[in-house]
C-alpha positions as a Markdown table, in Angstrom:
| # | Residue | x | y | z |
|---|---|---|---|---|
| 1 | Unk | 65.6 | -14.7 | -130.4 |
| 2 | Unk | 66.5 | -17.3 | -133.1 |
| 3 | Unk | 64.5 | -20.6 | -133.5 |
| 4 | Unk | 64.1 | -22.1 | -130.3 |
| 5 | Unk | 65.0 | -26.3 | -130.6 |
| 6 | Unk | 67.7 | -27.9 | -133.2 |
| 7 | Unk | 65.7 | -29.9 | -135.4 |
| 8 | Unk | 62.8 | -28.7 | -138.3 |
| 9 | Unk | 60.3 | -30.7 | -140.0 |
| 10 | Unk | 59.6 | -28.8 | -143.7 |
| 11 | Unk | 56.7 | -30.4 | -145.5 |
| 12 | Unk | 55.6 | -28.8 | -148.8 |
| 13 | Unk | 52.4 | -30.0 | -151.2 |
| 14 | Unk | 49.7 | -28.9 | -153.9 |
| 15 | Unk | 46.3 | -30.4 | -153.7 |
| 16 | Unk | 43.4 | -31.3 | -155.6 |
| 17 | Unk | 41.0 | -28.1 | -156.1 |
| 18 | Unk | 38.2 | -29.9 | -155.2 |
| 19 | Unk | 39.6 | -30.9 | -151.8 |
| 20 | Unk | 41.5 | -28.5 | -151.2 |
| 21 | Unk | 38.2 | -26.6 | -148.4 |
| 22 | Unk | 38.3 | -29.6 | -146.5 |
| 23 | Unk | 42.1 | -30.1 | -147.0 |
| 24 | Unk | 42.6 | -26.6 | -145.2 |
| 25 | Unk | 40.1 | -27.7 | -142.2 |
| 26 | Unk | 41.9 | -31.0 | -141.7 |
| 27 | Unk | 45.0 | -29.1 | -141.6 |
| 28 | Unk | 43.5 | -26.4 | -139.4 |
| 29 | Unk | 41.9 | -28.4 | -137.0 |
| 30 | Unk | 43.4 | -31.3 | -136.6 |
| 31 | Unk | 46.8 | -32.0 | -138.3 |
| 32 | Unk | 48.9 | -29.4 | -136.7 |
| 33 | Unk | 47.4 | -30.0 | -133.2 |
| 34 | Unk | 48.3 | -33.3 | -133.7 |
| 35 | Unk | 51.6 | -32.9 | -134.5 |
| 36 | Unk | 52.9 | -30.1 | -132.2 |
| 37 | Unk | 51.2 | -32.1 | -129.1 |
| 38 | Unk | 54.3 | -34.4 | -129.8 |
| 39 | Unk | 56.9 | -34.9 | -127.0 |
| 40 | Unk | 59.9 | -33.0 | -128.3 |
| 41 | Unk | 58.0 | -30.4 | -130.6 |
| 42 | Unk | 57.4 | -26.7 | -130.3 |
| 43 | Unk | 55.4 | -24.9 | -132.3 |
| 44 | Unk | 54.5 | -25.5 | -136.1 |
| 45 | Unk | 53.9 | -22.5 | -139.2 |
| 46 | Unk | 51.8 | -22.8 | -141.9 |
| 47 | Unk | 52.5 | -20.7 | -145.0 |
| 48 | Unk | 51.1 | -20.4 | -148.6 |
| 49 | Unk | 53.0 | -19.4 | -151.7 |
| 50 | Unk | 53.4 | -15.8 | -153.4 |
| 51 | Unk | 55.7 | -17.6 | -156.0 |
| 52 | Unk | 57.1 | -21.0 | -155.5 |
| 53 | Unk | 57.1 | -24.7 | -157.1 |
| 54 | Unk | 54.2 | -25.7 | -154.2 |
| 55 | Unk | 51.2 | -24.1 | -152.9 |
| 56 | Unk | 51.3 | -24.9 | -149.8 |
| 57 | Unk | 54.5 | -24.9 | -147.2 |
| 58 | Unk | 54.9 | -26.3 | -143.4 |
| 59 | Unk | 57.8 | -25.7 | -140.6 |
| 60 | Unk | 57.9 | -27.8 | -137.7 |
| 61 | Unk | 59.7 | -26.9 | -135.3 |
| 62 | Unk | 61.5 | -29.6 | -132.1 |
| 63 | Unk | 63.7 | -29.3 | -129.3 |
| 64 | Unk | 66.0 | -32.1 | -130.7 |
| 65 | Unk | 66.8 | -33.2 | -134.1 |
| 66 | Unk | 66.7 | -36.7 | -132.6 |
| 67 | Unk | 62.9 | -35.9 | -131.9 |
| 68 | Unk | 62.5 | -36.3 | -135.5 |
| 69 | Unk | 62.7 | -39.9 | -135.3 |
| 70 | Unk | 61.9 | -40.5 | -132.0 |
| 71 | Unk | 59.7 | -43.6 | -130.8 |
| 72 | Unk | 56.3 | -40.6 | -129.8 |
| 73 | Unk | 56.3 | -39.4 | -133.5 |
| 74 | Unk | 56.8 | -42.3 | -134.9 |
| 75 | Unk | 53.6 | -43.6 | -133.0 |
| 76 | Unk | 52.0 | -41.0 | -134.2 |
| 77 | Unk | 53.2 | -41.8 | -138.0 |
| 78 | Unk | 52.0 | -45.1 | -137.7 |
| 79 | Unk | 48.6 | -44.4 | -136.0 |
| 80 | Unk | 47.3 | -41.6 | -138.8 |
| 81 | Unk | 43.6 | -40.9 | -138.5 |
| 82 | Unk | 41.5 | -41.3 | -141.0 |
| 83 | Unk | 41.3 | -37.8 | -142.3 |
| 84 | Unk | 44.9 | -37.5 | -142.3 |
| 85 | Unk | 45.0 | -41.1 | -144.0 |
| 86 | Unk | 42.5 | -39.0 | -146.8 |
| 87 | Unk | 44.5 | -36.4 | -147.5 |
| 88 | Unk | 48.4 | -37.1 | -146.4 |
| 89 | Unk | 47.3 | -40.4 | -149.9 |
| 90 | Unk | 45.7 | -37.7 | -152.1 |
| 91 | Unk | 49.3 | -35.0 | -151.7 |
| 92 | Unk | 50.8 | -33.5 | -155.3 |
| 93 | Unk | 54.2 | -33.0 | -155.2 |
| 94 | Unk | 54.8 | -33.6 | -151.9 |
| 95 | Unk | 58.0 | -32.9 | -150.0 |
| 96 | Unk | 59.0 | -33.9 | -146.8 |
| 97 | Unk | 62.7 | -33.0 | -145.1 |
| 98 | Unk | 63.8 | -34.0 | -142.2 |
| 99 | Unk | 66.6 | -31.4 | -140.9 |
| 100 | Unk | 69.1 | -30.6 | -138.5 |
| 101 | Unk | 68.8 | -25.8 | -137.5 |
| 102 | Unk | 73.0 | -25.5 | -137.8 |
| 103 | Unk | 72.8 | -21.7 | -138.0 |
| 104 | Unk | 69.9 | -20.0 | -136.8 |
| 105 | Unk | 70.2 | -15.4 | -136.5 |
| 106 | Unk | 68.4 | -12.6 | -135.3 |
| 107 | Unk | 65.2 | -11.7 | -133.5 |
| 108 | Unk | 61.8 | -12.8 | -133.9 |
| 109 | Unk | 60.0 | -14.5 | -136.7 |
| 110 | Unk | 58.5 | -12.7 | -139.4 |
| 111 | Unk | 55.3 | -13.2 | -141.5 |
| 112 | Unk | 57.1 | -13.6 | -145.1 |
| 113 | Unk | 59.4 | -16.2 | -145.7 |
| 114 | Unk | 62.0 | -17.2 | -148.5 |
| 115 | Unk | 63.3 | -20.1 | -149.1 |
| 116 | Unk | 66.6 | -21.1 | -150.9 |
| 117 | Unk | 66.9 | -24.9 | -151.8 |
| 118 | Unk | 70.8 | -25.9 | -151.1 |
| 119 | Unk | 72.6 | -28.6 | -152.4 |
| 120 | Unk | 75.8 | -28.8 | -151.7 |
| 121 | Unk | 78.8 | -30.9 | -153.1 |
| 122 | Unk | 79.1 | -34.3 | -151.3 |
| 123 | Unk | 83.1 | -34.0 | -152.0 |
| 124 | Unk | 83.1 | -30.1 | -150.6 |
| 125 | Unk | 84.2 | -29.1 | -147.4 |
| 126 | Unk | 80.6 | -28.8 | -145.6 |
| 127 | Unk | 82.1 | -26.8 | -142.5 |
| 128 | Unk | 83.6 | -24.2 | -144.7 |
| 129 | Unk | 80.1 | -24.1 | -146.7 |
| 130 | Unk | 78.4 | -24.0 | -143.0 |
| 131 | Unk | 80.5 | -21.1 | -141.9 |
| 132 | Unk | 80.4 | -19.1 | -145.5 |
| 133 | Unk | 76.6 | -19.3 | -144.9 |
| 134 | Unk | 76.5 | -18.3 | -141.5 |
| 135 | Unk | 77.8 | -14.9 | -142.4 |
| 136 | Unk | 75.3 | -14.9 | -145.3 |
| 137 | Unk | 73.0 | -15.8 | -142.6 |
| 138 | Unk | 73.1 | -12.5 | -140.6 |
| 139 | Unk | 70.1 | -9.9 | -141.1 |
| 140 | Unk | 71.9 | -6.9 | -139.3 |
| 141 | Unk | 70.3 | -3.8 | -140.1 |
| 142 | Unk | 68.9 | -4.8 | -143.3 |
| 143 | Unk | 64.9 | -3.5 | -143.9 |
| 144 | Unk | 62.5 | -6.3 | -143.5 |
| 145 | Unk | 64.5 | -9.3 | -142.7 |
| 146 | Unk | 63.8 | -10.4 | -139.7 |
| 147 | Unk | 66.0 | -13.8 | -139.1 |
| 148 | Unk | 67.6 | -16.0 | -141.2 |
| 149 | Unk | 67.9 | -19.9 | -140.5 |
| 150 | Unk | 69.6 | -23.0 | -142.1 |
| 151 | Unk | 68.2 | -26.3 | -141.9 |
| 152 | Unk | 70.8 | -29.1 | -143.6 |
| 153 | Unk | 68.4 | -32.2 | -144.3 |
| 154 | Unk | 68.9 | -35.7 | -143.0 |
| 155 | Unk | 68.9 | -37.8 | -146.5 |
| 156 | Unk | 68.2 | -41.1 | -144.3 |
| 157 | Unk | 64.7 | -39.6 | -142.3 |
| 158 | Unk | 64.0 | -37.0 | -145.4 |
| 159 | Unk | 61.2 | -39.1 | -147.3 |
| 160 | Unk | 57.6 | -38.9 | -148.0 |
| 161 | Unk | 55.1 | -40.5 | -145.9 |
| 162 | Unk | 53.2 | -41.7 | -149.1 |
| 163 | Unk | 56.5 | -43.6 | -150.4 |
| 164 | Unk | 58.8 | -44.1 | -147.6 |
| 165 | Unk | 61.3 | -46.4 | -149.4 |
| 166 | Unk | 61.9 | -43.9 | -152.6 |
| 167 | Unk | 65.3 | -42.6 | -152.3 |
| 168 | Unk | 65.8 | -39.1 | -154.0 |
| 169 | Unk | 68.9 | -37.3 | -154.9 |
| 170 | Unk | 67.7 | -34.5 | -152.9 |
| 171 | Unk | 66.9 | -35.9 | -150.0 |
| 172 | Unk | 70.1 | -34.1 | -147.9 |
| 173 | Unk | 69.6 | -30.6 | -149.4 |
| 174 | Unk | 69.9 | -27.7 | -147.4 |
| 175 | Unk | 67.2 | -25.3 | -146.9 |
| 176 | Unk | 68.1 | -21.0 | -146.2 |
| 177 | Unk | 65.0 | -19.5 | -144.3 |
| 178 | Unk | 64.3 | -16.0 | -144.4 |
| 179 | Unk | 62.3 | -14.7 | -142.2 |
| 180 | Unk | 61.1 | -11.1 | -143.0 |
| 181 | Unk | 57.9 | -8.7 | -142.9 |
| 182 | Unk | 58.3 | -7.1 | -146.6 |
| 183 | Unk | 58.3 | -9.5 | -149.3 |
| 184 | Unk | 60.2 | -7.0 | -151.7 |
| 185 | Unk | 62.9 | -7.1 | -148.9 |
| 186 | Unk | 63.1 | -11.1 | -148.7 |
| 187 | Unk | 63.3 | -11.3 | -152.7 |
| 188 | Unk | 65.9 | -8.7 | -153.5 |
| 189 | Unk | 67.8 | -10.0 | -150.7 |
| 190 | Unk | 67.6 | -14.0 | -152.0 |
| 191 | Unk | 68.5 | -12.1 | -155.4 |
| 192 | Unk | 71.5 | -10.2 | -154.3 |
| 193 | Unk | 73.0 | -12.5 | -151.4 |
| 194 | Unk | 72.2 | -16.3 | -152.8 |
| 195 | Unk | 73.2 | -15.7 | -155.9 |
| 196 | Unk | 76.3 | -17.7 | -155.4 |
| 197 | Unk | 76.2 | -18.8 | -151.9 |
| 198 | Unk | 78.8 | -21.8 | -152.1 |
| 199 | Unk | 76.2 | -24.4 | -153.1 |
| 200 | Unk | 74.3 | -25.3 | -156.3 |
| 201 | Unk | 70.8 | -23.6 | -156.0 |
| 202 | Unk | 68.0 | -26.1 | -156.6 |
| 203 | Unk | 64.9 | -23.6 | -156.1 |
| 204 | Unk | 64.0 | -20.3 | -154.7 |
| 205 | Unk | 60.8 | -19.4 | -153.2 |
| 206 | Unk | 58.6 | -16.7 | -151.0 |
| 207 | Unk | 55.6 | -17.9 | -148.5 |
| 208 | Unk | 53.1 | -15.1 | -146.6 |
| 209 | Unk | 52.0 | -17.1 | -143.6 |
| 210 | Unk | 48.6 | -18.3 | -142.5 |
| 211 | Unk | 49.1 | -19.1 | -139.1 |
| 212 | Unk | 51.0 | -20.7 | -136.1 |
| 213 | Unk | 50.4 | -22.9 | -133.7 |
| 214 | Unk | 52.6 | -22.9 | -130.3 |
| 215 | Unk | 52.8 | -25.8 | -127.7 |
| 216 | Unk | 51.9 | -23.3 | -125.2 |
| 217 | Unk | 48.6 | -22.5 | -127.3 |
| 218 | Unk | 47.3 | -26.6 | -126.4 |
């Protein structure tokens, strides 16, 4: 099936080498957990880059957009534990974006992902861009795609923890997700398809997932 709820949390960073060990335990064993016990969300995915602008790459996904700024996470945000306090200060290049799933197709979930950065023209006609990419959007019978998914980001919620009150002009990009089990197939595919998908393309890139982490596995 598609991607269960309407609303994705995508969170991207690199870290300091020397922290990075205990960055990946806090991550594994606590910050995930943490997040997905939230009212509202459903599962979260941790992936780690083959070739893109940040090591490390996180999905969350919720039943709601409105979850996303709901009065539970945002207890949550303002109650970080001291390990998260640690590491969420010590982010490089962090990215945060708060979205809205518009067009989510196909089956299942797949263990490579690509990732086209949208953004489109303010003065544009966004339905008409929505629609164009929801045909783009179908995998059909194509080799190792799995699903595809578009997430249009919220430029009033999409900021960083560490600097809540920087504004940034691509805080209401759109984001493609591919979801696929060959990473030759999810590149040629972001090559061939995205080339000119309607929208100015910001960044591509291609995860291989470490692991996920279901409400039902709590």
């Amino acid at each position: 099936m598609p991607l269960r709820g309407k609303g994705m949390l995508i969170t991207s960073m690199d870290v300091d080498p020397a922290e990075e060990d205990d960055f990946n335990l806090w991550y594994d064993r606590e910050h995930l957990a943490e997040r997905v016990a939230i009212e509202g969300f459903i599962e979260a995915r941790r992936w780690i880059a083959e070739e893109a602008p940040t090591k490390y790459f996180c999905t969350y996904s919720t039943e709601t957009f409105e979850v996303l700024n709901s009065p539970a996470y945002q207890k949550v945000l303002a109650n970080q534990t001291d390990w998260s306090k640690h590491h969420i200060s010590r982010f490089r290049n962090p990215g945060r974006v708060v979205g809205r799933i518009t067009v989510s197709r196909g089956q299942g979930r797949g263990g490579v992902l690509g990732v086209v950065r949208l953004r489109p023209n303010p003065s544009d006609d966004q339905s008409a861009l929505r629609e164009k990419l929801g045909e783009l959007l179908d995998p059909g019978m194509l080799l190792g795609i799995i699903s595809m998914h578009l997430v249009e980001g919220d430029p009033e919620l999409s900021k960083t923890l560490t600097n809540p009150d920087a504004s940034s002009p691509g805080a209401g990009d759109w984001y493609v997700l591919i979801d696929g089990s060959d990473l030759s197939a999810v590149r040629n595919l972001m090559n061939e398809r995205f080339q000119n998908p309607g929208a100015e393309v910001i960044s591509t890139a291609t995860y291989r997932l470490l692991w996920d982490l279901a409400k039902s596995d709590l």
